[in-house]
C-alpha positions in Angstrom: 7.0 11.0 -2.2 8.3 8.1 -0.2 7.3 4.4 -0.8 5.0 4.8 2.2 2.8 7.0 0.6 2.2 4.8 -2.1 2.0 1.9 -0.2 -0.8 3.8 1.9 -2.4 4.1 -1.5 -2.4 0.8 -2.5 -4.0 -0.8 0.7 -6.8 2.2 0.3 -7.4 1.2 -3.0 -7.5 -2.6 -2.2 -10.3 -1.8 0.4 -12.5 0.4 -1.9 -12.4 -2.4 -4.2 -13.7 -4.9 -1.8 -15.6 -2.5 -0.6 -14.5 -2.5 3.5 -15.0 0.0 5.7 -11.2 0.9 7.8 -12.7 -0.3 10.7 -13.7 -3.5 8.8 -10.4 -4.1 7.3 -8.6 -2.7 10.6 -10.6 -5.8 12.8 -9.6 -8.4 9.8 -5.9 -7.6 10.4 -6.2 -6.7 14.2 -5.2 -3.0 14.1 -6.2 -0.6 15.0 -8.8 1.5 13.1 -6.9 4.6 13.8 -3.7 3.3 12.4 -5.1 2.0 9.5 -6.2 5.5 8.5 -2.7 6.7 9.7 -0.5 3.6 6.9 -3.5 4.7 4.4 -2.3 8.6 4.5 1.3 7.7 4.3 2.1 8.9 8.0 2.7 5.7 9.5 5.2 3.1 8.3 4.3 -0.2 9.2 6.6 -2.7 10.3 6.9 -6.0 7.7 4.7 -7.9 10.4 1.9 -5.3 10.1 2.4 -5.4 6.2 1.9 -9.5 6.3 -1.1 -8.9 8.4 -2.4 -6.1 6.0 -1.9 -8.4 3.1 -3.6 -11.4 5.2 -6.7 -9.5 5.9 -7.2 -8.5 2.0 -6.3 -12.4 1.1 -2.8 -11.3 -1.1 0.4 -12.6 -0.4 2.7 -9.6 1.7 5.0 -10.3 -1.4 2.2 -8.7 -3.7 1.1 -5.9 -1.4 4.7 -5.1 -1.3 4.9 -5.1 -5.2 1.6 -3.0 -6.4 3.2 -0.7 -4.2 6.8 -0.6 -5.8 4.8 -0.6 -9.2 2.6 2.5 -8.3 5.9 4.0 -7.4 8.0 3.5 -10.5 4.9 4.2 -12.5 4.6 7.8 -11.3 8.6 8.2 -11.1 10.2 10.6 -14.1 11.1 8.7 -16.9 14.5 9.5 -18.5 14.6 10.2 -21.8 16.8 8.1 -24.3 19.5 9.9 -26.2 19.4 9.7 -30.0 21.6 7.7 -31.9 22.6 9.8 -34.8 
């Protein structure tokens, strides 16, 4: 999956916790509630600007938006095993 996916995930996951609608979140960043659902999916891939408003609306720096999404990435990425040393 593609860091878009997982970005998508993150904002969805942000706005169930604070418990916003899309349309809710959608007016605090001045989106389009459409869109929204599209970034949330993975099907759009916002520009940084829309990211930095994304992160505005849901009061976290764009730097930390950008992070729990790298995180949720490498967390889910296959984790090479170590050899043995014999």
């Amino acid at each position: 999956m593609s860091i878009n996916v997982y970005f998508g995930r993150v904002v969805k996951q942000l706005r169930d916790t604070r418990r916003l609608s899309q349309e809710a979140l959608a007016e605090r960043a001045d989106l389009n509630r459409t869109y929204l659902g599209e970034v949330e999916r993975g099907v759009a891939i916002p520009s940084l600007a829309t990211i930095a408003k994304i992160a505005t609306a849901l009061n976290l720096p764009t730097s930390d938006l950008i992070a729990r999404s790298e995180n949720l990435l490498n967390s889910e990425l296959p984790q090479p095993e170590l050899a043995s040393v014999e």
